[in-house]
PDB file of N, H, CA, C and O in Angstrom:
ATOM      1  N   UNK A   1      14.457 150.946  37.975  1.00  0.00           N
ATOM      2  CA  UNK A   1      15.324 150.991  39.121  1.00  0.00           C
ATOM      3  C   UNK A   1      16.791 151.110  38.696  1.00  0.00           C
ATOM      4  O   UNK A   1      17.475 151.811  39.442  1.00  0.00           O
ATOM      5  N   UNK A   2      17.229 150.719  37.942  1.00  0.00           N
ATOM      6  H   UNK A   2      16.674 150.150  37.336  1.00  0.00           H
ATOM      7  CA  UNK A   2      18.792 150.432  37.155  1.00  0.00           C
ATOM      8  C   UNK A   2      18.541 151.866  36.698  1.00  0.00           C
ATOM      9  O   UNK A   2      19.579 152.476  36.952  1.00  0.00           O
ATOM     10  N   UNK A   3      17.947 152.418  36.327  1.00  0.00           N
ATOM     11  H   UNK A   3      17.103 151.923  36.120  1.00  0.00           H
ATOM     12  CA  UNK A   3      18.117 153.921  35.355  1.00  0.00           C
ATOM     13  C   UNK A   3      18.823 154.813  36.687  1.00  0.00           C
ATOM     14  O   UNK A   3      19.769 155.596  36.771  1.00  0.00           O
ATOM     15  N   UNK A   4      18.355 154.547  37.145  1.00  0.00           N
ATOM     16  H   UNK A   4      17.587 153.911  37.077  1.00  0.00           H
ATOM     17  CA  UNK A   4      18.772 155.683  38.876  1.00  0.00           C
ATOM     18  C   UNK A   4      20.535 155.411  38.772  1.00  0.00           C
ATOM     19  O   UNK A   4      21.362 156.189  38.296  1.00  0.00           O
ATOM     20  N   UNK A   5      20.760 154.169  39.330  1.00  0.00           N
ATOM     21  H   UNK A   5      20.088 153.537  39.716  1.00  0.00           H
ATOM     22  CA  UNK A   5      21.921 153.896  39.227  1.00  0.00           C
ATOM     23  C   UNK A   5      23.102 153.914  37.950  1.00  0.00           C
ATOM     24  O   UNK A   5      24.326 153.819  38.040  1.00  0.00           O
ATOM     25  N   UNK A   6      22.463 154.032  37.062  1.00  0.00           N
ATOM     26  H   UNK A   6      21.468 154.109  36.989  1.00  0.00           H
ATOM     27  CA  UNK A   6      23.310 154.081  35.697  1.00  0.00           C
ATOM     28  C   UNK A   6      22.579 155.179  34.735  1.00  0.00           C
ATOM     29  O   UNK A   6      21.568 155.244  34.036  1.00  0.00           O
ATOM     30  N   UNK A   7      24.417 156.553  35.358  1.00  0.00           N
ATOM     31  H   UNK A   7      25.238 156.500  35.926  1.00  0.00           H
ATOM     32  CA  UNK A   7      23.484 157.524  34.707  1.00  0.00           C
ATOM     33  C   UNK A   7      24.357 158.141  33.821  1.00  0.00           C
ATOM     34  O   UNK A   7      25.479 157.755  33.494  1.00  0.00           O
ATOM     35  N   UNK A   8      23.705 159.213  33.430  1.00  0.00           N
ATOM     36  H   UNK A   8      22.794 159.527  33.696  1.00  0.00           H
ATOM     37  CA  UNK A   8      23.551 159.513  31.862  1.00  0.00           C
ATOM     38  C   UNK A   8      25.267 159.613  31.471  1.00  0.00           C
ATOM     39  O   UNK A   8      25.680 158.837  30.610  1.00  0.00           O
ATOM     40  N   UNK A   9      26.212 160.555  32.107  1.00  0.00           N
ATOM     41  H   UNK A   9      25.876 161.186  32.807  1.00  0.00           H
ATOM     42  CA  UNK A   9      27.354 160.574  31.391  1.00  0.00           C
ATOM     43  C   UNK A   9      28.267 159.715  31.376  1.00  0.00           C
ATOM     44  O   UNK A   9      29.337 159.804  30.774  1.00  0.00           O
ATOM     45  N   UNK A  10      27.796 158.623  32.203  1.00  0.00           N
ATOM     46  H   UNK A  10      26.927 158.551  32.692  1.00  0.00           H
ATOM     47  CA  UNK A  10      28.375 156.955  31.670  1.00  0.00           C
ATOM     48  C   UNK A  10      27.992 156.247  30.542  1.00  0.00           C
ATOM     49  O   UNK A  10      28.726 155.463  29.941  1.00  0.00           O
ATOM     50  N   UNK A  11      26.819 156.523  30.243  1.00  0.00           N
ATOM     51  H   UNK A  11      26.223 157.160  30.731  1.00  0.00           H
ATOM     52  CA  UNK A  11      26.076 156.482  29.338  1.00  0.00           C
ATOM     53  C   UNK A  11      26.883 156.628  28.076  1.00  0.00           C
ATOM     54  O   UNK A  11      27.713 155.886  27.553  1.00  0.00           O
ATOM     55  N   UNK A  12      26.457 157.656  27.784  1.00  0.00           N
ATOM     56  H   UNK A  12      25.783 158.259  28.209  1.00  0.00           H
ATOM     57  CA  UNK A  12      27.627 158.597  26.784  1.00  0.00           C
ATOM     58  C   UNK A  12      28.744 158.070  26.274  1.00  0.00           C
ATOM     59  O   UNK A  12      29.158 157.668  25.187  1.00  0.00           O
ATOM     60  N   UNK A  13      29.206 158.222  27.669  1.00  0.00           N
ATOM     61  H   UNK A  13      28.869 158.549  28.552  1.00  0.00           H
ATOM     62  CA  UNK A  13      30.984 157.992  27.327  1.00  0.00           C
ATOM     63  C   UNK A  13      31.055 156.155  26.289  1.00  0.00           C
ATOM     64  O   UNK A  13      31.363 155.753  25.167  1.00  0.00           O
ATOM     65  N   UNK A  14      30.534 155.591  27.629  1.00  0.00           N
ATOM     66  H   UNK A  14      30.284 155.918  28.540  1.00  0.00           H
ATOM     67  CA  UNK A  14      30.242 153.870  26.962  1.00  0.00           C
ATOM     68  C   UNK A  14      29.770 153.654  25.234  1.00  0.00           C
ATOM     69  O   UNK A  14      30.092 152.767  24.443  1.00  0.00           O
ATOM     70  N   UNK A  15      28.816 154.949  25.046  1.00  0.00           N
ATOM     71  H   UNK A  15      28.555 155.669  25.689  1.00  0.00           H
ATOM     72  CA  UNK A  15      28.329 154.615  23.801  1.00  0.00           C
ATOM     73  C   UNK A  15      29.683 155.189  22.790  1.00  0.00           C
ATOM     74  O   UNK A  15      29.969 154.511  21.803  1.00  0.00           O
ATOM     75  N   UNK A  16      30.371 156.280  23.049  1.00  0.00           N
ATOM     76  H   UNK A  16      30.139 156.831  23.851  1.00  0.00           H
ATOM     77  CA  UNK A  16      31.113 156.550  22.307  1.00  0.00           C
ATOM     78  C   UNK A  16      32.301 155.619  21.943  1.00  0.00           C
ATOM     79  O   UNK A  16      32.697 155.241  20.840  1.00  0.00           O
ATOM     80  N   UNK A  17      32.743 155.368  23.170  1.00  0.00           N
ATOM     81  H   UNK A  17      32.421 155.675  24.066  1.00  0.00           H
ATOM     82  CA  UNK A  17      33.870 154.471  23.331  1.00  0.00           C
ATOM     83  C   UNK A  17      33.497 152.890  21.879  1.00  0.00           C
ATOM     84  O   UNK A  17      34.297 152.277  21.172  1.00  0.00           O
ATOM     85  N   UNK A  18      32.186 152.791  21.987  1.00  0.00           N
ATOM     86  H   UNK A  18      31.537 153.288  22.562  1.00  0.00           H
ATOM     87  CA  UNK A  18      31.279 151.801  21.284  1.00  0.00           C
ATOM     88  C   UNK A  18      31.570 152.274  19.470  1.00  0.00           C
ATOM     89  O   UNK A  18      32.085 151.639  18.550  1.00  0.00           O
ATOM     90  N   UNK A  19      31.108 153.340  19.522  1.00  0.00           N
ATOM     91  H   UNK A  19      30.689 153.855  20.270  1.00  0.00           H
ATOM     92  CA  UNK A  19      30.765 153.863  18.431  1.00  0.00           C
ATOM     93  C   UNK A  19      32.545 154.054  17.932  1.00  0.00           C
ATOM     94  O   UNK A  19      32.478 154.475  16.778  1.00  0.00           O
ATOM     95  N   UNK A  20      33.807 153.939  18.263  1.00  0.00           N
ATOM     96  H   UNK A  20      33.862 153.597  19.201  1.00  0.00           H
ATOM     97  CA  UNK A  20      34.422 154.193  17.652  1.00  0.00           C
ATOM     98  C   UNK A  20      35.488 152.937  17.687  1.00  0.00           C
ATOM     99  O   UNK A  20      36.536 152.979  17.042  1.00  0.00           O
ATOM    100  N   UNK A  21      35.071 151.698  18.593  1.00  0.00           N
ATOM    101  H   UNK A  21      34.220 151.664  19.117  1.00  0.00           H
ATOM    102  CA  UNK A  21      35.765 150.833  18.276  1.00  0.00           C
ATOM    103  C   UNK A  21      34.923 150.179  17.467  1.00  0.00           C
ATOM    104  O   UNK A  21      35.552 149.150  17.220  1.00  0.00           O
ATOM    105  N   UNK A  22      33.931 150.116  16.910  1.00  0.00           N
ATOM    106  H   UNK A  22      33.420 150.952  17.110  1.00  0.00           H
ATOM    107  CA  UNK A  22      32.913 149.556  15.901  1.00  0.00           C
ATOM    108  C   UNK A  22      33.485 150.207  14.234  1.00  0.00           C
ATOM    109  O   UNK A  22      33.677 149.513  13.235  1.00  0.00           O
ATOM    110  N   UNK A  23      33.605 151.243  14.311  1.00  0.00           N
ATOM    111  H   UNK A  23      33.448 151.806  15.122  1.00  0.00           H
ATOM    112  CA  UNK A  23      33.781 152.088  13.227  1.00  0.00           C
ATOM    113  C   UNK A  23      35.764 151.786  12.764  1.00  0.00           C
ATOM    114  O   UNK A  23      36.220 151.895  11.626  1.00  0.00           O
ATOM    115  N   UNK A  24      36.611 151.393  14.083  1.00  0.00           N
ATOM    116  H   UNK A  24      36.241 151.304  15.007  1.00  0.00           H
ATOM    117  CA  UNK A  24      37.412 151.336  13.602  1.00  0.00           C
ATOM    118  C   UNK A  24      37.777 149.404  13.339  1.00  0.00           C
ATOM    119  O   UNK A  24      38.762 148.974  12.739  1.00  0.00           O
ATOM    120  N   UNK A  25      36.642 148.521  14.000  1.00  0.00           N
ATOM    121  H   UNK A  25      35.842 148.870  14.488  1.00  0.00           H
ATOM    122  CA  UNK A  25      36.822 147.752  13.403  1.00  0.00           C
ATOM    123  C   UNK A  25      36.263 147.110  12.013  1.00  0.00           C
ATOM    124  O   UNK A  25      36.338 145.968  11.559  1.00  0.00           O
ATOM    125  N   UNK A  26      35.680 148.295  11.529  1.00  0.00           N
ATOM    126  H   UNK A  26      35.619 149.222  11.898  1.00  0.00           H
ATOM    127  CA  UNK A  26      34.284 147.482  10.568  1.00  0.00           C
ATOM    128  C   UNK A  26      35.875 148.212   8.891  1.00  0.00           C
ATOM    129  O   UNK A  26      36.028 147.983   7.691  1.00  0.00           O
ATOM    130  N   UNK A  27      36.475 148.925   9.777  1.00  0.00           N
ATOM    131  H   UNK A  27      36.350 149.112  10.752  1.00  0.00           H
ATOM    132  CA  UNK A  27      37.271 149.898   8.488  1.00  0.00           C
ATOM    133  C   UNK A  27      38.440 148.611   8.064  1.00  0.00           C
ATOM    134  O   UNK A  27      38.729 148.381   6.890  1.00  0.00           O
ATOM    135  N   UNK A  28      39.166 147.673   9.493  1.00  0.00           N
ATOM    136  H   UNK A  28      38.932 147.860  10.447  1.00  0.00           H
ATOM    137  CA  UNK A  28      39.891 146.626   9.376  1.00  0.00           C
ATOM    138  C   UNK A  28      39.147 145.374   8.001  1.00  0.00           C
ATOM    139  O   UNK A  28      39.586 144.909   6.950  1.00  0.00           O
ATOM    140  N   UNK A  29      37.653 145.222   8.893  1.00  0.00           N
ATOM    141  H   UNK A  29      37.297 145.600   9.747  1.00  0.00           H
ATOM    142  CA  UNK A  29      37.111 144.364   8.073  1.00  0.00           C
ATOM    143  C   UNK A  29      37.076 144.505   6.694  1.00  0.00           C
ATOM    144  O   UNK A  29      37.540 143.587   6.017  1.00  0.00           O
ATOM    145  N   UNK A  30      36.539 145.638   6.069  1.00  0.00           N
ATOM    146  H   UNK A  30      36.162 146.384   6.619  1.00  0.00           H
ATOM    147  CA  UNK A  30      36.736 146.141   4.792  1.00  0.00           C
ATOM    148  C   UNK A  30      38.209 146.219   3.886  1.00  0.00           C
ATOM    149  O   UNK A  30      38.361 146.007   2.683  1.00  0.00           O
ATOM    150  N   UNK A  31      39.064 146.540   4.756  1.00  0.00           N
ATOM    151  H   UNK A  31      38.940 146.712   5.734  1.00  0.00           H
ATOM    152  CA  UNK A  31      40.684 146.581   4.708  1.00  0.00           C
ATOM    153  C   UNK A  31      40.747 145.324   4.272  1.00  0.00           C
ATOM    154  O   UNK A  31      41.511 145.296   3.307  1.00  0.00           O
ATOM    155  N   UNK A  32      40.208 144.009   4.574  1.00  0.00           N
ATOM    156  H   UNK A  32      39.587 144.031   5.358  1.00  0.00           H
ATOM    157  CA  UNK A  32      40.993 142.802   4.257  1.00  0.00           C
ATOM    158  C   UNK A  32      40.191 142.381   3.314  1.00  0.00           C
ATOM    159  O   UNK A  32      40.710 141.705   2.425  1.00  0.00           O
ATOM    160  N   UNK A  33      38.221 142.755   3.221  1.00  0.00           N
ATOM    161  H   UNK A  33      37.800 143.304   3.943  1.00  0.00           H
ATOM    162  CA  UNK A  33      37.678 142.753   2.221  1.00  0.00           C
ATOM    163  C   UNK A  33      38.658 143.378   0.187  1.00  0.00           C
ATOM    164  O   UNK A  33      38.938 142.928  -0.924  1.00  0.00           O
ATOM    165  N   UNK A  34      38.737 144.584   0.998  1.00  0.00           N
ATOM    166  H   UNK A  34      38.510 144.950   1.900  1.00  0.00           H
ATOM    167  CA  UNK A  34      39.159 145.013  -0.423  1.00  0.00           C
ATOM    168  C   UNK A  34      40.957 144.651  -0.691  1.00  0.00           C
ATOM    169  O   UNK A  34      41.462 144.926  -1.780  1.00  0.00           O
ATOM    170  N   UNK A  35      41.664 144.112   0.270  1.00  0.00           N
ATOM    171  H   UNK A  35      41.254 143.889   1.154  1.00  0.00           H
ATOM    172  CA  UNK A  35      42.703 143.119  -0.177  1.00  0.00           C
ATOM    173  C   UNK A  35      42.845 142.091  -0.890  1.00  0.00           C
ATOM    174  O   UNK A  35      43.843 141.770  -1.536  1.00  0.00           O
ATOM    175  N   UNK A  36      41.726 141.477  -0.784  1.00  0.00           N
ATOM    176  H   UNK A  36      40.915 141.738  -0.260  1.00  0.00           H
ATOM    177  CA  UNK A  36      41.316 140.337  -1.641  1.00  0.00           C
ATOM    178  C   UNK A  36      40.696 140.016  -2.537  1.00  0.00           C
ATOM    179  O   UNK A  36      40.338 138.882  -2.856  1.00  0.00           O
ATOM    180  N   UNK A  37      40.352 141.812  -3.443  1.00  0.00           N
ATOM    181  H   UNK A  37      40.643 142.733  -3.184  1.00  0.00           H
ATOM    182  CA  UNK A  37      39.610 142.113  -4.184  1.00  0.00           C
ATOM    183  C   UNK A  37      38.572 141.025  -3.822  1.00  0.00           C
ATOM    184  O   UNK A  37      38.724 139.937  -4.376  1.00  0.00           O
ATOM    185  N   UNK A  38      37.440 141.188  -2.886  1.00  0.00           N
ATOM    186  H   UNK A  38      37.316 142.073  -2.436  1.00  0.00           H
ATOM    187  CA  UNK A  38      35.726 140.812  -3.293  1.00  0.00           C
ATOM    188  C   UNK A  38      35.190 141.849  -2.599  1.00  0.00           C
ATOM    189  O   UNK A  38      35.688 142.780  -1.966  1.00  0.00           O
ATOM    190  N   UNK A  39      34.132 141.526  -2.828  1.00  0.00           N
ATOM    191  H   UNK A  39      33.727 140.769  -3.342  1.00  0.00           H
ATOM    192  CA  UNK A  39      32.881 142.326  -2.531  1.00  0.00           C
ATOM    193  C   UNK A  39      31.894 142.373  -1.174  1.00  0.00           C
ATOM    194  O   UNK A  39      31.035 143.191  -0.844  1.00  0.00           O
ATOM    195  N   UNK A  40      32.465 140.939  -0.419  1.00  0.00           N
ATOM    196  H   UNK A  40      33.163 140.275  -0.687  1.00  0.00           H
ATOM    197  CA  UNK A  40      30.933 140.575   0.443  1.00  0.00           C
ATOM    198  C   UNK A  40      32.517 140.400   1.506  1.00  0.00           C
ATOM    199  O   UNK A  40      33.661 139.950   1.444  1.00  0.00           O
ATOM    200  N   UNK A  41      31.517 141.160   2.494  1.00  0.00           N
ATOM    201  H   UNK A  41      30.587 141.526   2.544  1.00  0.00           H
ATOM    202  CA  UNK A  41      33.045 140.592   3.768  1.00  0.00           C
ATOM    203  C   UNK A  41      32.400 139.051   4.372  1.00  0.00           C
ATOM    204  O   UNK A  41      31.251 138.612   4.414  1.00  0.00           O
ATOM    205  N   UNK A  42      33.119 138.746   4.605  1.00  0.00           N
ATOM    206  H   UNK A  42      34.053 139.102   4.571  1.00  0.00           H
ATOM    207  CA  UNK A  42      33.353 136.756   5.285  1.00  0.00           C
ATOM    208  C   UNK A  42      33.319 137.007   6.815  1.00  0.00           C
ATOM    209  O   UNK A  42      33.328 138.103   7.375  1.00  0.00           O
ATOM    210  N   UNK A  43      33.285 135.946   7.301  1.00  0.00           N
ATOM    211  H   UNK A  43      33.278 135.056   6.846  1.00  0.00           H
ATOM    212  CA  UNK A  43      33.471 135.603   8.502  1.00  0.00           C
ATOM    213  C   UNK A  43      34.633 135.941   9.062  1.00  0.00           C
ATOM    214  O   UNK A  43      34.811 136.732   9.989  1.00  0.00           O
ATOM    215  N   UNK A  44      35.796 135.011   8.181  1.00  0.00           N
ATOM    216  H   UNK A  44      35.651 134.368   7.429  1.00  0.00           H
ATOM    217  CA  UNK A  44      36.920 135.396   8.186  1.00  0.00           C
ATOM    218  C   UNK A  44      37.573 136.548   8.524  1.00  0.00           C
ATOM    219  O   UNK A  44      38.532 136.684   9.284  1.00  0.00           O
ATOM    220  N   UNK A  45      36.984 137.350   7.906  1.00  0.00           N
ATOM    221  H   UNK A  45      36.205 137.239   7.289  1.00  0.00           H
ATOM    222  CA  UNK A  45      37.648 138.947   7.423  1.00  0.00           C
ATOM    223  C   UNK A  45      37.171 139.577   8.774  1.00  0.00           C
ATOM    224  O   UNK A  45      37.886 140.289   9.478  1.00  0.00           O
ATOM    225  N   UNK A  46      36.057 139.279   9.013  1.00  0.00           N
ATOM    226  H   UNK A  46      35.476 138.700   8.441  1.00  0.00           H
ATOM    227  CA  UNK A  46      35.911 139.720  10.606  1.00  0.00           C
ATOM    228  C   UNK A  46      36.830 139.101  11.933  1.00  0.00           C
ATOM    229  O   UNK A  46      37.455 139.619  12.858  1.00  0.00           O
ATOM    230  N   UNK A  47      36.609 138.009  11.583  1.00  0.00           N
ATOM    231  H   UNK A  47      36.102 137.588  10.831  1.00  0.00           H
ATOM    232  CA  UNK A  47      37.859 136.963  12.603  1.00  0.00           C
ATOM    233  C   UNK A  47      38.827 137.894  12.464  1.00  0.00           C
ATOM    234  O   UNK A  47      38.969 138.717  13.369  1.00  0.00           O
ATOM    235  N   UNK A  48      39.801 137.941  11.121  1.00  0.00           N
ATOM    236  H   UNK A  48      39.685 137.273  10.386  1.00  0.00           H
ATOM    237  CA  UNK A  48      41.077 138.982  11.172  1.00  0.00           C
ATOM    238  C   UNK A  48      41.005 140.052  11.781  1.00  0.00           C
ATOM    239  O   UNK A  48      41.782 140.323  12.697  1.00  0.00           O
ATOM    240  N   UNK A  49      39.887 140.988  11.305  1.00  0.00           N
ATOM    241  H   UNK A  49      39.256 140.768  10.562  1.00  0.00           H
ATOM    242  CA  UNK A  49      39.635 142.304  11.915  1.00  0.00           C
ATOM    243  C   UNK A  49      39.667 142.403  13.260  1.00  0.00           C
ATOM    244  O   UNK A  49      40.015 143.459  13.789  1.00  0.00           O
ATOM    245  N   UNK A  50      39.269 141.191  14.066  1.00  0.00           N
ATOM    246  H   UNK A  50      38.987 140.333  13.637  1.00  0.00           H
ATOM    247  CA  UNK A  50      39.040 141.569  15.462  1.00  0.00           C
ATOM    248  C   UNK A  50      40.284 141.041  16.111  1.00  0.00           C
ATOM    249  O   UNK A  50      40.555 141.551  17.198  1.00  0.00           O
ATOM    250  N   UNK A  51      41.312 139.864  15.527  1.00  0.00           N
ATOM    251  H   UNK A  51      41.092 139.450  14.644  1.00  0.00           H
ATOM    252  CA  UNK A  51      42.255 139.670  15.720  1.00  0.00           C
ATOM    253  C   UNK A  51      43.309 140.604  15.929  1.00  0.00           C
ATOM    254  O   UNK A  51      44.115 140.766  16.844  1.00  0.00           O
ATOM    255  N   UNK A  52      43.049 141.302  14.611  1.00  0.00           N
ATOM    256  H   UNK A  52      42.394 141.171  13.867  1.00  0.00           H
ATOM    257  CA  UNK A  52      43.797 142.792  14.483  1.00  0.00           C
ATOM    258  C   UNK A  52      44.024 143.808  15.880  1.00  0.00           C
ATOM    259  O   UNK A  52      44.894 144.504  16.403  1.00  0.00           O
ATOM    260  N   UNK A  53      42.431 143.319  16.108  1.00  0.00           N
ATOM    261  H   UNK A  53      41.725 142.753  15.683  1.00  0.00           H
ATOM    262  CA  UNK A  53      42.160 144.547  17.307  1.00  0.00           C
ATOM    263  C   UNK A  53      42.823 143.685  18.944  1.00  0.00           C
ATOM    264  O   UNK A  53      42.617 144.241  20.022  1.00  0.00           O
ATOM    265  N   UNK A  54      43.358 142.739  18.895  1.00  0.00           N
ATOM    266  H   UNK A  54      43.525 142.287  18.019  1.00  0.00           H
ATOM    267  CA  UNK A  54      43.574 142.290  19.786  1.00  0.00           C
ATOM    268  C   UNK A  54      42.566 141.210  20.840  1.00  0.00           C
ATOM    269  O   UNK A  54      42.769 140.427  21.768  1.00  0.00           O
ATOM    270  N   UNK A  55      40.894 141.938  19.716  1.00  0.00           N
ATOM    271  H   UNK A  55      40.729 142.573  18.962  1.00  0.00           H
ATOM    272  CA  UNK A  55      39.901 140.642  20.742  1.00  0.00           C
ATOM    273  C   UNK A  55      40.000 139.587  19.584  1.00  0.00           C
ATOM    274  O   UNK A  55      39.718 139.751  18.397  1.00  0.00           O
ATOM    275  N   UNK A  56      40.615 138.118  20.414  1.00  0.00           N
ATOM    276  H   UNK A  56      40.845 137.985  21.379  1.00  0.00           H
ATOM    277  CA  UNK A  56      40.075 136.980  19.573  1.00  0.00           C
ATOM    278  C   UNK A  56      39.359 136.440  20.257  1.00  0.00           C
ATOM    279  O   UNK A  56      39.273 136.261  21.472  1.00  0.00           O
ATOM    280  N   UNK A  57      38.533 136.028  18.961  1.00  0.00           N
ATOM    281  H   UNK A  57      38.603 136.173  17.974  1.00  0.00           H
ATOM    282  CA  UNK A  57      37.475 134.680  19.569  1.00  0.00           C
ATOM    283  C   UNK A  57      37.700 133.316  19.467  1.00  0.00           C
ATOM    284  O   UNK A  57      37.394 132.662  20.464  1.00  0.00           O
ATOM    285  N   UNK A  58      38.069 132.837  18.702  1.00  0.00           N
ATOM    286  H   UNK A  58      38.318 133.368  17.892  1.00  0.00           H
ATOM    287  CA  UNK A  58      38.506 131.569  18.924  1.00  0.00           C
ATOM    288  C   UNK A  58      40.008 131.428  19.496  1.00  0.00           C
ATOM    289  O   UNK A  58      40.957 131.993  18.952  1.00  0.00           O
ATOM    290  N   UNK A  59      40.167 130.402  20.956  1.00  0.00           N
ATOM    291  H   UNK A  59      39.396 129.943  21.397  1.00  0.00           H
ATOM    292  CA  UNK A  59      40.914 129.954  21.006  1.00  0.00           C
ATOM    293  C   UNK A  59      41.402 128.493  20.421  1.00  0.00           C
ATOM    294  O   UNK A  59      40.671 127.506  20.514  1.00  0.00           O
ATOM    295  N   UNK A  60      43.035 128.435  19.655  1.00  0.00           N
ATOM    296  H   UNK A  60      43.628 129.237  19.580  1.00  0.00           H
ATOM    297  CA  UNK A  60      43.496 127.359  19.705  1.00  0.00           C
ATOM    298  C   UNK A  60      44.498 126.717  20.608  1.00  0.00           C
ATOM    299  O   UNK A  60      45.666 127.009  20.866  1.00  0.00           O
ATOM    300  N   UNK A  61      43.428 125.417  21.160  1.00  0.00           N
ATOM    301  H   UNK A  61      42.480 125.180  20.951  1.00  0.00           H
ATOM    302  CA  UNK A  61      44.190 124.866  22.348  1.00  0.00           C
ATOM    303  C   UNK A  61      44.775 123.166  21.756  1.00  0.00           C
ATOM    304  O   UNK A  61      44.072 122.257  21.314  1.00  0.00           O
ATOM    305  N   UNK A  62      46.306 123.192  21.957  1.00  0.00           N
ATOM    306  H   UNK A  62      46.877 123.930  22.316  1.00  0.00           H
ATOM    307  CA  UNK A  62      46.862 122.009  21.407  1.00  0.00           C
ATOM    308  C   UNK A  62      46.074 120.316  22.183  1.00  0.00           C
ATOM    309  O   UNK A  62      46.836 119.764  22.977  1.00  0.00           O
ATOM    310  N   UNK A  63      45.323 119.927  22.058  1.00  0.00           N
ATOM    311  H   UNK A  63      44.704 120.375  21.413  1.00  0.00           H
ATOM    312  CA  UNK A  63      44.755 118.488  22.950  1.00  0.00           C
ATOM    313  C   UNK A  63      45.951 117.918  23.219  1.00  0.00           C
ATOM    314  O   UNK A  63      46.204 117.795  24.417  1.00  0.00           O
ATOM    315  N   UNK A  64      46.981 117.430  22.234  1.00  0.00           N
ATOM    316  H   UNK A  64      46.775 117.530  21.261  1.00  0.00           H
ATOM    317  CA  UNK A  64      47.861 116.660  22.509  1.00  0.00           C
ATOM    318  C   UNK A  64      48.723 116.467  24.157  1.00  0.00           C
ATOM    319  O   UNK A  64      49.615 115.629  24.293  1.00  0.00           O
TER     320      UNK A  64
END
């Protein structure tokens, strides 16, 4: 029933839009990988990467 309503050149577009903020964040991740001369990307390096991109995931909220 959803296939009717969600069609194909939304489709598309969504996947591309996908496919190139993936590709330009995985290039950040690597970017901070090979800054730090290692080998294995971190958690971290993704945290930065997506920071980079403007999505963060963790918020820090002051309790005080």
């Amino acid at each position: 029933m959803w296939r009717k309503a969600y069609q194909w050149p939304y489709l598309r577009s969504d996947t591309r839009f996908l496919k190139i903020f993936l590709d330009d964040f995985m290039r950040d991740a690597i970017k901070y990988t090979e800054d730090t001369r290692r080998e294995t990307i971190t958690a971290m390096d993704v945290i930065y990467a997506l920071k980079c991109r403007g999505c963060t995931i963790i918020q820090y909220v002051d309790l005080v």
